[in-house]
N, C-alpha and C positions, 0 to 999 in steps of 0.2 A: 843704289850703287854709287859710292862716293869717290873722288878722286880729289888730287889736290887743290890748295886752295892758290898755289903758284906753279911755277915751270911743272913740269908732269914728267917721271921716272918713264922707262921703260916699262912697259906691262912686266915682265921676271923680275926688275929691281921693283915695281911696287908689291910684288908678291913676298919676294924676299923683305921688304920692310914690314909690309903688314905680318907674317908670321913672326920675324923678329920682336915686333911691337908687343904682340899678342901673348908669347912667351915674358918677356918680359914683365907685364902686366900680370899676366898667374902666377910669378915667383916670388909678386909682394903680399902676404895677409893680408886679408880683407879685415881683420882686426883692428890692423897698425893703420891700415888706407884711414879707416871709420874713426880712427883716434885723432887723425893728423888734421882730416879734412872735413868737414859736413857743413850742413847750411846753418847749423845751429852754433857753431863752433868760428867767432869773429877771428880767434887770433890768425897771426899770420905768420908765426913764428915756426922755423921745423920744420916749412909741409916740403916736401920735396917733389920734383917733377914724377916722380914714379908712385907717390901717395895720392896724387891731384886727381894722374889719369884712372887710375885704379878706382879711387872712389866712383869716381865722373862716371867711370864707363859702366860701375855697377848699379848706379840712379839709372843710370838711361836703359840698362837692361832689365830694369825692375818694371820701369815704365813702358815695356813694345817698342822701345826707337830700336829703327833697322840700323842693324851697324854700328853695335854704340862703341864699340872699341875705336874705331873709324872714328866717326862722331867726334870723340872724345878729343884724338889728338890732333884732328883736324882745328878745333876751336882753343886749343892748347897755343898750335902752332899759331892761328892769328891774334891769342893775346899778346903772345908774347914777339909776335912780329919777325916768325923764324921759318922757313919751310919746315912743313912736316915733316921731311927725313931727317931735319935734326933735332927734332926733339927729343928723342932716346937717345942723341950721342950723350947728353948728362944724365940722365937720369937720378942724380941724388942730389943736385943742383938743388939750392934752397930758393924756391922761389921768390918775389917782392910784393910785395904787399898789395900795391896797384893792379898787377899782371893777374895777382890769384884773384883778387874781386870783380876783374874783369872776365876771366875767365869763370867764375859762377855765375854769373848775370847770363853768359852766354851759355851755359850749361842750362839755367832753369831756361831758354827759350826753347831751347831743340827740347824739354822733358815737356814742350807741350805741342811737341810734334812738328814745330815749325823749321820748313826748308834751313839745312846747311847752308845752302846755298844764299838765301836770304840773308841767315845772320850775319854772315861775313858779306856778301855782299859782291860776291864774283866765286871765279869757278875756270876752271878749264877746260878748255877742250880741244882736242888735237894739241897744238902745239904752241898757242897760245893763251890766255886769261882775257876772258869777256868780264863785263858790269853785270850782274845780277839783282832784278826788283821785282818783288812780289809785284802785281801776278802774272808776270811774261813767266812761258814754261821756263822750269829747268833744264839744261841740257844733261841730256843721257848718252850713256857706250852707244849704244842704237844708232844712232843717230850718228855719231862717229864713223861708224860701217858704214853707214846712206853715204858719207861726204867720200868715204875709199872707193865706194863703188866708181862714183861717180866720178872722179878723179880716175882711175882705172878706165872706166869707157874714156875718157876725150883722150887718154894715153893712146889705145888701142886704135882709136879713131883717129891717131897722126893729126890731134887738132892741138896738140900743147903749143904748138910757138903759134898758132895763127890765132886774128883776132874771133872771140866767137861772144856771142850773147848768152847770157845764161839768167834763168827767169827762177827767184826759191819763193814759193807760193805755202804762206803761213810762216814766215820769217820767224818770229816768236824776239830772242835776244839778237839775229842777223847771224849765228854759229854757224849755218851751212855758208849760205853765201859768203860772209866773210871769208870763211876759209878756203872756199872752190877760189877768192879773189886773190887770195895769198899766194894760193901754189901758182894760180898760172897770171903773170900779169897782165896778159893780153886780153883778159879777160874784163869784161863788162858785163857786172851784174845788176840789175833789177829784183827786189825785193819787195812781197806785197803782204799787208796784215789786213785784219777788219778791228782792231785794236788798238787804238792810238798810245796806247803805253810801250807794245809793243815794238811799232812804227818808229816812235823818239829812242827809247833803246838801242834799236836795230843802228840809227843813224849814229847815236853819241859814241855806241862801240866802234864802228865803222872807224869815225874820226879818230878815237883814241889808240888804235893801229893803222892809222897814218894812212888811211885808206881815202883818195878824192871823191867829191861827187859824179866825179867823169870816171870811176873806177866802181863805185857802189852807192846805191841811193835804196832809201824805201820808200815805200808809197802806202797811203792808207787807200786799201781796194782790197773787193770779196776776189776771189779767183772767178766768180760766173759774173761779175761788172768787168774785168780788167780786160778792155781790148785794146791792142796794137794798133790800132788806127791811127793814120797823123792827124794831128790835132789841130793841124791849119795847113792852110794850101804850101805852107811855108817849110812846113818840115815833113819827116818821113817816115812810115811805119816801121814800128822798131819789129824785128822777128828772131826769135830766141833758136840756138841751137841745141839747148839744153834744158829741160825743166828739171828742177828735185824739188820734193814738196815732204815735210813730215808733217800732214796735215792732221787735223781733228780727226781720231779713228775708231774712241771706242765706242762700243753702243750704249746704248742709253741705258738698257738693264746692267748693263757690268759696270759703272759708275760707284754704287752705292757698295761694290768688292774693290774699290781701290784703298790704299793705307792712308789713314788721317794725312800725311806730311803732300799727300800728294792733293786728296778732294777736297778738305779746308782750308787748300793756300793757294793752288795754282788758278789759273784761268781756268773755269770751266768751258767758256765759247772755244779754248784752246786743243782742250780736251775729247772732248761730247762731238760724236760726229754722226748722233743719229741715232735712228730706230734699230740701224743696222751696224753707224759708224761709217757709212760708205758715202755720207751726203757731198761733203767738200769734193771727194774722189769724182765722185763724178762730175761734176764741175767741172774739175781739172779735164778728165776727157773728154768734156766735148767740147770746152775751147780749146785741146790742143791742136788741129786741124789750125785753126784764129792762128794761134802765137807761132806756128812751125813758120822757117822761112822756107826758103828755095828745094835747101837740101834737107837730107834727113834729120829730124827733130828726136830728141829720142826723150824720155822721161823717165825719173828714177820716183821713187816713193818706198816711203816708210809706213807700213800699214798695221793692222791688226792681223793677229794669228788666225784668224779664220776667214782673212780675206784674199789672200791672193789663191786660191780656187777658185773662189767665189768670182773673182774680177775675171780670171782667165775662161771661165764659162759664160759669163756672162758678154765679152769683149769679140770672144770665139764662136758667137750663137751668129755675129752677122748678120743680125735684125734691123729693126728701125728703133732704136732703143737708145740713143746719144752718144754710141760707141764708132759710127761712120768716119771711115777713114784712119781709124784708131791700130795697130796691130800689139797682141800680148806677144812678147817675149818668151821671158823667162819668170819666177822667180828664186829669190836666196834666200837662205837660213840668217839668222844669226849666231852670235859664236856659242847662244847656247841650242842650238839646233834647233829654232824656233824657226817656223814660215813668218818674215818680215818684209822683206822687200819685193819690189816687182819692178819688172822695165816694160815698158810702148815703148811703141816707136809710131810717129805719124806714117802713113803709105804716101 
């Protein structure tokens, strides 16, 4: 699921571009595309912006890339150094020489499955552009929805102007936390990986949207090491009011059903959350009793389609089982009606 590689439309005006685009693309021959452009084909003369993507998009659909029309002008747009809504403002534009051999270079990487996001090297989400490096996950829509949720509870909870701690458990690129630090400033976020690629990412993003260490910091920590405890007589336990976590979720058999772009490039520790998918999850709950302060602590998470029953029976049994002190909520669909998200709350 691709979005842009700068500022990000409206979901209706990205819909409205991408049909746009798409139509456009069908109305040139695939004949004329195959004449103008191909890998066999040095010159540089003639090929027009509406020849380049045509072709482009029909290699990458020959090849399984999801999205190749997407794809396509997404890599379009950062040869040529233009957001992708304007790409089709020319479309008979003769390209340069430079722009188009940059743009096949990046064409053959994505025809071998490798992350959009990778090639170009950032990505958006919400309402900003993060750094993107193999192999911190990519950010997804999903995940988007986890940070409204979440922003929605502290709304609801009359906590936006006061100061509150907020804890994002598997940071990945720092996309949630970052953003939960944006909308509210009062906010102090802690960020934790077991990834040190992850960890310096989370951090260089941070700084590159002007974000302090007294505003956002990561740390290299598992979620079942990470305790609040002061770390000398001197200072004081930190206690989170908020956890969101899009942790490692899916099982170990569904792995091997993921798309190449996703299980030949990303973090698999990122990924992989078990026999079940549920191992980090748990974790998370039973030190969220540890991280809650005073008041109500409540947790968001991004999970797998077959876990939040699973977690709400399990959480609801009220055993001796690591869920003590824990309470299920609710969960939410995603926008494609999928069971995704789940809320605790500490008792």
């Amino acid at each position: 699921l691709l979005k842009s590689s700068k500022s990000r439309a409206p979901k209706k005006t990205l819909r409205k571009i991408s049909s746009t685009f798409s139509s456009a693309i069908r109305s040139t021959s695939t004949d004329n595309a195959n004449s103008s452009y191909s890998r066999n084909n040095k010159s540089t003369n003639n090929i027009t912006v509406k020849h380049a993507l045509q072709n482009a998009t029909q290699q990458l659909m020959d090849h399984g890339i999801i999205e190749p029309d997407f794809s396509a002008l997404h890599l379009l747009a950062y040869a040529n150094k233009v957001h992708f809504s304007e790409v089709m403002a020319t479309p008979h534009r003769v390209m340069d020489g430079p722009d188009l051999e940059l743009f096949r270079d990046l064409v053959r990487r994505r025809l071998e499955h490798e992350p959009i996001q990778y090639i170009i090297g950032e990505w958006d989400f919400m309402d900003f552009t993060i750094k993107c490096r193999a192999p911190t996950l990519c950010p997804r829509p999903e995940t988007e929805e986890l940070v409204e949720h979440v922003i929605h509870q502290i709304q609801n909870d009359q906590q936006e102007h006061n100061p509150i701690n907020i804890l994002d458990v598997g940071c990945g690129t720092g996309a949630i936390g970052i953003a939960l630090a944006r909308v509210f400033p009062q906010a102090k976020v802690t960020a934790i990986d077991i990834a040190p690629e992850a960890v310096a990412l989370s951090n260089e993003n941070a700084r590159l949207l002007q974000l302090s260490d007294a505003r956002y910091t990561a740390k290299l920590r598992s979620a079942a090491d990470f305790t609040t405890a002061a770390s000398t007589a001197a200072t004081t336990a930190m206690k989170f009011d908020y956890v969101v976590s899009n942790p490692p979720y899916i099982p170990s058999n569904d792995m091997e059903t993921l798309t190449p772009d996703v299980r030949d490039y990303e973090d698999f520790g990122a990924l992989c959350g078990g026999d079940d998918g549920l191992n980090v999850v748990r974790d998370i709950v039973a030190m969220l009793p540890q991280w809650a302060g005073k008041s109500k602590c409540t947790c968001w998470m991004e999970v797998d389609v077959s876990h939040p029953t699973m977690i709400r029976d399990w959480i609801g049994s009220g055993g001796n089982d690591g869920s003590e002190g824990v309470k299920f909520v609710e969960f939410r669909q995603d926008l494609f009606g999928r069971d995704r998200f789940v809320r605790l709350e500490v008792l």
